[in-house]
KEKE-3310 file (N, C-alpha, C; in steps of 0.2 Angstrom, whole numbers, plus 5000, padded with zeros to 4 digits):
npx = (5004:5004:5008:4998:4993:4993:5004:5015:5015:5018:5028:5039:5036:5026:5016:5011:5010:4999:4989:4988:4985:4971:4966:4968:4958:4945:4945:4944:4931:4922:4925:4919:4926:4926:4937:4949:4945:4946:4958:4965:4959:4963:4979:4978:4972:4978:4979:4968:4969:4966:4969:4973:4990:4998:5013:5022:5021:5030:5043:5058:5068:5081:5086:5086:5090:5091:5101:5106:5120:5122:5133:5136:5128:5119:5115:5103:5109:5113:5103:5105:5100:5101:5098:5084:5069:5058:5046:5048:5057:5052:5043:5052:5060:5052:5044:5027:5019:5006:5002:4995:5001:5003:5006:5018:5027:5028:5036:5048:5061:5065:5071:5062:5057:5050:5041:5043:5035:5041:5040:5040:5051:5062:5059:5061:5074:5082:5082:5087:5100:5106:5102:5095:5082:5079:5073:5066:5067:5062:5073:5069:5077:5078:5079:5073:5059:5057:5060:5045:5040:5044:5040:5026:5023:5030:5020:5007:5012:5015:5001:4995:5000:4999:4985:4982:4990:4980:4968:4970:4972:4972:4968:4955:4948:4937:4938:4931:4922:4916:4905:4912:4919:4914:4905:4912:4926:4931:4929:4940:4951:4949:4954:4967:4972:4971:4977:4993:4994:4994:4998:5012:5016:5027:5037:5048:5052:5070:5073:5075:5079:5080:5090:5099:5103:5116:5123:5111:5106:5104:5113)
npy = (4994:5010:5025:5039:5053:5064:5061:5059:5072:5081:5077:5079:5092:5099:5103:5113:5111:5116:5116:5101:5098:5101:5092:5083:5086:5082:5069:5063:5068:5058:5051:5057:5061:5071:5074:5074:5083:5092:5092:5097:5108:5115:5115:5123:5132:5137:5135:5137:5148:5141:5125:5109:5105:5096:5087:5088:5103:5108:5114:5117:5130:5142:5148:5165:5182:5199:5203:5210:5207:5212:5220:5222:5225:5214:5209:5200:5187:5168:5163:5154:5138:5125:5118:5117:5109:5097:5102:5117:5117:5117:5126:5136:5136:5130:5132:5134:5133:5138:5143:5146:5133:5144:5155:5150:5148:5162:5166:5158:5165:5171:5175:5169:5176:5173:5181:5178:5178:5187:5189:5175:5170:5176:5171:5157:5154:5169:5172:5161:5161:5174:5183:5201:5199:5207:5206:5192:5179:5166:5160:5158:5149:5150:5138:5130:5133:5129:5116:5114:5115:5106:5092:5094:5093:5079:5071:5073:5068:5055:5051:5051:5041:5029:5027:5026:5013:5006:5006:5009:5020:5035:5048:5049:5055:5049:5038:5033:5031:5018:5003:4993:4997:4999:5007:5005:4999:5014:5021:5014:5016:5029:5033:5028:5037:5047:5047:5043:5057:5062:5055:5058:5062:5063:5069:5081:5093:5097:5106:5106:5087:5085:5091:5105:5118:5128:5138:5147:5151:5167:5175)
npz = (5000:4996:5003:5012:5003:5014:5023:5014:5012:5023:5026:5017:5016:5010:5014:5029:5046:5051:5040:5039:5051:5050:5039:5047:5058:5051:5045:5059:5063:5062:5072:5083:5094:5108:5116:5105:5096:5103:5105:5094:5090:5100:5097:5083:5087:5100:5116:5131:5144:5157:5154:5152:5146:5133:5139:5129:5124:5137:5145:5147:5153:5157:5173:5176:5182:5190:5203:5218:5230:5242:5241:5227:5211:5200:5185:5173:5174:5177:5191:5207:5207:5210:5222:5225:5226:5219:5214:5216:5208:5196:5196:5196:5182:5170:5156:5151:5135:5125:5115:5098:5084:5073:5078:5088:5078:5074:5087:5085:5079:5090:5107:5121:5136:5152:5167:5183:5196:5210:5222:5229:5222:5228:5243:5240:5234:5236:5248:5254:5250:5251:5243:5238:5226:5211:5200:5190:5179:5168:5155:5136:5123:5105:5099:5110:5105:5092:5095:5101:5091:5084:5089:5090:5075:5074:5084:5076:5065:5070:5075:5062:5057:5064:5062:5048:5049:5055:5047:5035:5017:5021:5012:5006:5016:5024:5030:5042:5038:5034:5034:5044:5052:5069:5082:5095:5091:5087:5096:5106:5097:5096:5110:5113:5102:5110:5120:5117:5113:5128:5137:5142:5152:5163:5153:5148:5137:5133:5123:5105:5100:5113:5123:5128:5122:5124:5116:5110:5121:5129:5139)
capx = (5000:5008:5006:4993:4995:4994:5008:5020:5017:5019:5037:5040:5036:5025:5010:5012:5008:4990:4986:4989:4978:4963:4965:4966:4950:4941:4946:4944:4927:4917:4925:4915:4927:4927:4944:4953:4942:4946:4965:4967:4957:4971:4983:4975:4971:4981:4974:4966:4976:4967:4968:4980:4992:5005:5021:5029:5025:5033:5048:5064:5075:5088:5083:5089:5089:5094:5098:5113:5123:5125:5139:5134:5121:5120:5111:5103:5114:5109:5101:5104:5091:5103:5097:5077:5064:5056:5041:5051:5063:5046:5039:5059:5063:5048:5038:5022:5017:5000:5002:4992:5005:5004:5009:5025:5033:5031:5041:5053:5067:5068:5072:5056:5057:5044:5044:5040:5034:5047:5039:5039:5057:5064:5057:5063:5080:5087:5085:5092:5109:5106:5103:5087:5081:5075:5068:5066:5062:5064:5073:5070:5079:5074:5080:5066:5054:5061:5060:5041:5035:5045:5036:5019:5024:5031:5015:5002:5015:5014:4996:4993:5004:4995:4977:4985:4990:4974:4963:4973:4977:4968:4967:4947:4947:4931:4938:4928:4913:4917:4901:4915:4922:4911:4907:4915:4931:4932:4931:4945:4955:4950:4957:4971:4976:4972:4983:4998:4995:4993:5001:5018:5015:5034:5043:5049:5057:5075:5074:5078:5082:5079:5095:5096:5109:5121:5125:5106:5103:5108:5115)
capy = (5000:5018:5029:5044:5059:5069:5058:5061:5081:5083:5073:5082:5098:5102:5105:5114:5106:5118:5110:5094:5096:5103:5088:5076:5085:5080:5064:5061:5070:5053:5048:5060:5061:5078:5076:5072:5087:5098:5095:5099:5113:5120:5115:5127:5138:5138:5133:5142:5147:5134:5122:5105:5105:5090:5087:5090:5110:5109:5116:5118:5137:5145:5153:5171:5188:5204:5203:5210:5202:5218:5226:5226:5224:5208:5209:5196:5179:5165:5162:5145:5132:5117:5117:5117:5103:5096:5106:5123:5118:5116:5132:5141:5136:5125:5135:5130:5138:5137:5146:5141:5134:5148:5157:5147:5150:5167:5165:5154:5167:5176:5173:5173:5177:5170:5184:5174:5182:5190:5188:5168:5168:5180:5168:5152:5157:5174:5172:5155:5163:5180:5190:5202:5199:5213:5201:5185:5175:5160:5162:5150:5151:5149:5130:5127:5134:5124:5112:5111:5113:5099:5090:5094:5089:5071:5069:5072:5060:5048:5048:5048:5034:5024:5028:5023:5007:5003:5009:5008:5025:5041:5051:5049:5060:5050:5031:5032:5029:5010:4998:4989:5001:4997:5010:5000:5000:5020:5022:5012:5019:5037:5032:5026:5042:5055:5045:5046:5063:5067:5051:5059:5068:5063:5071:5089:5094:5103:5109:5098:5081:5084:5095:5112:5121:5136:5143:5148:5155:5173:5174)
capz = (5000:4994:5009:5012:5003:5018:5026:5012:5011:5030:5029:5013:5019:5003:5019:5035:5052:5053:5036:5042:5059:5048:5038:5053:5060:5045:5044:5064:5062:5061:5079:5089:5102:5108:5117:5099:5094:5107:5107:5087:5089:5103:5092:5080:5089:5106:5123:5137:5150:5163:5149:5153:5139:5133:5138:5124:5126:5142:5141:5152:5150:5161:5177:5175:5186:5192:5210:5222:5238:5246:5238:5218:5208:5194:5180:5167:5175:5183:5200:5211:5208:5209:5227:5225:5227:5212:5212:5217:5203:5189:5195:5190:5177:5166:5155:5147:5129:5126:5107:5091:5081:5069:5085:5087:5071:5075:5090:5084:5079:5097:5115:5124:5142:5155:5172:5190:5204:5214:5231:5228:5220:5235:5247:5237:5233:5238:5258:5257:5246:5253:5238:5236:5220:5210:5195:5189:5173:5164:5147:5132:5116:5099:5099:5112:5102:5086:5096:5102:5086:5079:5094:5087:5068:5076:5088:5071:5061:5072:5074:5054:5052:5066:5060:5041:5050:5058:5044:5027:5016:5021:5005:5005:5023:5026:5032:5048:5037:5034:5040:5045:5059:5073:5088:5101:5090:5085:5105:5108:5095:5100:5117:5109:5099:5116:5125:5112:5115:5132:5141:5141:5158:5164:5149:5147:5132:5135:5118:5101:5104:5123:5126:5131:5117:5129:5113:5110:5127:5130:5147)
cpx = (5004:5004:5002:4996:4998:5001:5015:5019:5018:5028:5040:5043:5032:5017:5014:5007:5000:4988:4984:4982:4971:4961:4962:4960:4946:4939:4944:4935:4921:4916:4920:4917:4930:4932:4949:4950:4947:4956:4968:4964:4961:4974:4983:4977:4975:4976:4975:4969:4975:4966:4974:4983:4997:5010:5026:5029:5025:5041:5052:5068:5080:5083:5088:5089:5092:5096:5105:5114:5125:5129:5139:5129:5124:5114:5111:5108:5110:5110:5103:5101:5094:5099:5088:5074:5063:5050:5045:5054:5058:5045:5046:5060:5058:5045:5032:5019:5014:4998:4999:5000:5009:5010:5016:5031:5035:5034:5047:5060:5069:5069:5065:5060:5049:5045:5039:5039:5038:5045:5040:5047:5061:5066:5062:5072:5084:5087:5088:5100:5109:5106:5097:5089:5076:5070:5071:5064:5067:5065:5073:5072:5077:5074:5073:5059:5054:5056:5051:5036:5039:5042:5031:5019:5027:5024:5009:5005:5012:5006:4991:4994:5000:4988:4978:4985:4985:4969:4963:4971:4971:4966:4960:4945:4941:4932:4934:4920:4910:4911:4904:4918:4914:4910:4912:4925:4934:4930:4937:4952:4955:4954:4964:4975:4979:4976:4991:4997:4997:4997:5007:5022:5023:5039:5042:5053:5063:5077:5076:5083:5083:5086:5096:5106:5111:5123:5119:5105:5110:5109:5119)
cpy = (5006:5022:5036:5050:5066:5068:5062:5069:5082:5081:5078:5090:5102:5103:5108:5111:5110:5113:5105:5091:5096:5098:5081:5078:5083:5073:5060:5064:5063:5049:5052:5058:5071:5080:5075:5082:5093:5100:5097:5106:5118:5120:5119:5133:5145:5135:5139:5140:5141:5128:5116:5106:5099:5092:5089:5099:5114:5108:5120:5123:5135:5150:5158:5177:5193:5204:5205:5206:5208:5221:5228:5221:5219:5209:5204:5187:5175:5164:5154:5142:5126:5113:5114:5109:5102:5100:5112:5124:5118:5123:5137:5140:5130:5130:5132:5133:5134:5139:5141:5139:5138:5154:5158:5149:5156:5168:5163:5159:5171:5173:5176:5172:5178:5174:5180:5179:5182:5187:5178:5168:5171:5174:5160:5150:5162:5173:5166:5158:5168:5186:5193:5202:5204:5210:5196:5182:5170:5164:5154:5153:5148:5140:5125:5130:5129:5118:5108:5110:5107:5094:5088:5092:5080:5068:5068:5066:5056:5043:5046:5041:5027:5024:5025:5015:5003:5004:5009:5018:5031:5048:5054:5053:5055:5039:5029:5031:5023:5008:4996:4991:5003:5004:5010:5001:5009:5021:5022:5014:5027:5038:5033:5031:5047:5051:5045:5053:5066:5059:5051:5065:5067:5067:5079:5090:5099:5107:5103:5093:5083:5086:5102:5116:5127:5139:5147:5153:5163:5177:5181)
cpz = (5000:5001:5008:5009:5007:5024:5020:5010:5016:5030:5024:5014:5016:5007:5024:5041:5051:5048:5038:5047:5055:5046:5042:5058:5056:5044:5052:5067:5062:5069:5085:5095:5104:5113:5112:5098:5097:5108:5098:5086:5092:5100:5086:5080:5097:5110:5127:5142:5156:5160:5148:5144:5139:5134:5135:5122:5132:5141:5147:5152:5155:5164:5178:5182:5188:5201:5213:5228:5242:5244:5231:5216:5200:5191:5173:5170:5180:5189:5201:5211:5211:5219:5229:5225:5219:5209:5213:5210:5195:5189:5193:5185:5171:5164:5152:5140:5126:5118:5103:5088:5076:5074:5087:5083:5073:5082:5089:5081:5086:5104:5119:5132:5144:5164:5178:5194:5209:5219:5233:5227:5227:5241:5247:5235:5238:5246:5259:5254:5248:5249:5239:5227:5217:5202:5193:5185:5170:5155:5142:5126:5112:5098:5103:5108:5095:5088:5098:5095:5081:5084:5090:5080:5069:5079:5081:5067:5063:5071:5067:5053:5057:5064:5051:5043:5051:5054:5035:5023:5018:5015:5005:5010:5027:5027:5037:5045:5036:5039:5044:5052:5065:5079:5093:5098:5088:5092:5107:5105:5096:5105:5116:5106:5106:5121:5122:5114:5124:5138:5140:5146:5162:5160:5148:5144:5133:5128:5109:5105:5111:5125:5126:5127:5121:5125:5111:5116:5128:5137:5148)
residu = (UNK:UNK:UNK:UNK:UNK:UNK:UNK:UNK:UNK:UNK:UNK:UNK:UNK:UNK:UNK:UNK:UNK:UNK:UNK:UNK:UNK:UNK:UNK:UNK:UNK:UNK:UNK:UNK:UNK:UNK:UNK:UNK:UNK:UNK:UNK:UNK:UNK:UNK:UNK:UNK:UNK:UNK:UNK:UNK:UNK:UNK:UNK:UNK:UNK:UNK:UNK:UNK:UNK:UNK:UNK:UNK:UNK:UNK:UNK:UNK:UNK:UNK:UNK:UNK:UNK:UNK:UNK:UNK:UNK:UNK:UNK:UNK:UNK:UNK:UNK:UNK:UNK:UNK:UNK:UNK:UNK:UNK:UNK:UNK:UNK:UNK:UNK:UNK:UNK:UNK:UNK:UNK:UNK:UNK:UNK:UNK:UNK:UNK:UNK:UNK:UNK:UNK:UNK:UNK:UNK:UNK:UNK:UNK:UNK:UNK:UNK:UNK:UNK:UNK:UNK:UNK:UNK:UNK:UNK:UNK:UNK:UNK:UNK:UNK:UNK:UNK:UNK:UNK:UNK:UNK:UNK:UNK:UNK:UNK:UNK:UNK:UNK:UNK:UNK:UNK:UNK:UNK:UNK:UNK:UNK:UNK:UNK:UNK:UNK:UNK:UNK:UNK:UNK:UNK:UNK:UNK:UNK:UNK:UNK:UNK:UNK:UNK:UNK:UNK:UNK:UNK:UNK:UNK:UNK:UNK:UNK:UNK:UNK:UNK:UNK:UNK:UNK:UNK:UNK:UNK:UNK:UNK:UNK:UNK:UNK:UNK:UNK:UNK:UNK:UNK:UNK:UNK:UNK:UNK:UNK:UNK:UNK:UNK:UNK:UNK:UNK:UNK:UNK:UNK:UNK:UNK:UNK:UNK:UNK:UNK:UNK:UNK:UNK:UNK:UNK:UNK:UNK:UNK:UNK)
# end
């Protein structure tokens, strides 16, 4: 069997990821699952801010600062985390970007910075080292942005290429219309997909291939 049209323009590159998503709500459009639904349309469109998001755009920087130790004042370097708990050490330095993909790209050539709430960080940090800190933010460099949107074109791959396997070529958009495809089994494979997506709650991307690039970050 020759593979799905929409499979080899995404790997090609001769589609962009939104394309893609619209297609595979089209074609995912007979499951009536309105968590497939609901995470393609964020993918879209972005998620709301009290809105879980995958793993994969959670995303690791450099915890940054301005703060003195009594005698001069620093600015822009980092702060001491190595010390922190594992939830203190998520809320320094892990961001979460919630951006439509479209969104994305237009980040992807700058260094975003993500500012923390001083009074938290103060407390967290500088009274244990003795600095006062006068600000605070996580920086990510273009690498992790790179990086979350090759995320999101590997996760849609993935689940084309499994819904081709389970179903044969997608071209027609409208394989979910087979007698053959049972309720019972468009459940199980809906499940199937939203867990591909979202059962990947341990991983935090450091950036491509899961490493955190120093030449990238602007310290």
């Amino acid at each position: 069997m020759s593979r799905s049209r929409i499979i080899t323009d995404l790997v090609t590159e001769n589609m962009n990821i939104e394309s893609a998503l619209y297609r595979l709500k089209v074609i995912f459009y007979e499951l009536k699952s309105k968590n497939l639904n609901d995470w393609i349309d964020s993918e879209i469109n972005g998620y709301a801010l009290d809105q879980d998001i995958p793993a994969y755009r959670k995303v690791r920087g450099v915890l940054l600062g301005t703060f003195t130790n009594g005698r001069i004042i620093v600015r822009d370097n980092p702060l001491p985390a190595v010390h922190l708990n594992e939830k203190d050490s998520a809320l320094c330095t892990v961001g979460e970007f919630k951006e439509s993909v479209s969104g994305l790209y237009g980040m992807g050539e700058n260094h975003v910075k993500s500012y923390l709430p001083l009074e938290i960080i103060q407390e967290i940090i500088g009274n244990r080292h003795g600095l006062a800190i006068y600000d605070a933010y996580i920086e990510f460099g273009k690498n992790h942005i790179n990086g979350i949107i090759s995320n999101i074109k590997n996760t849609t791959l993935d689940i084309l290429l499994k819904t081709e396997e389970e179903f044969g070529n997608l071209d027609s958009l409208d394989i979910f219309n087979q007698a053959t495809i049972n309720d019972k089994k468009k459940t199980e494979f809906s499940q199937l997909i939203f867990n591909m997506v979202y059962d990947q709650s341990s991983k935090i991307s450091l950036g491509n291939n899961n490493t955190l690039k120093g030449s990238d970050i602007t310290i």
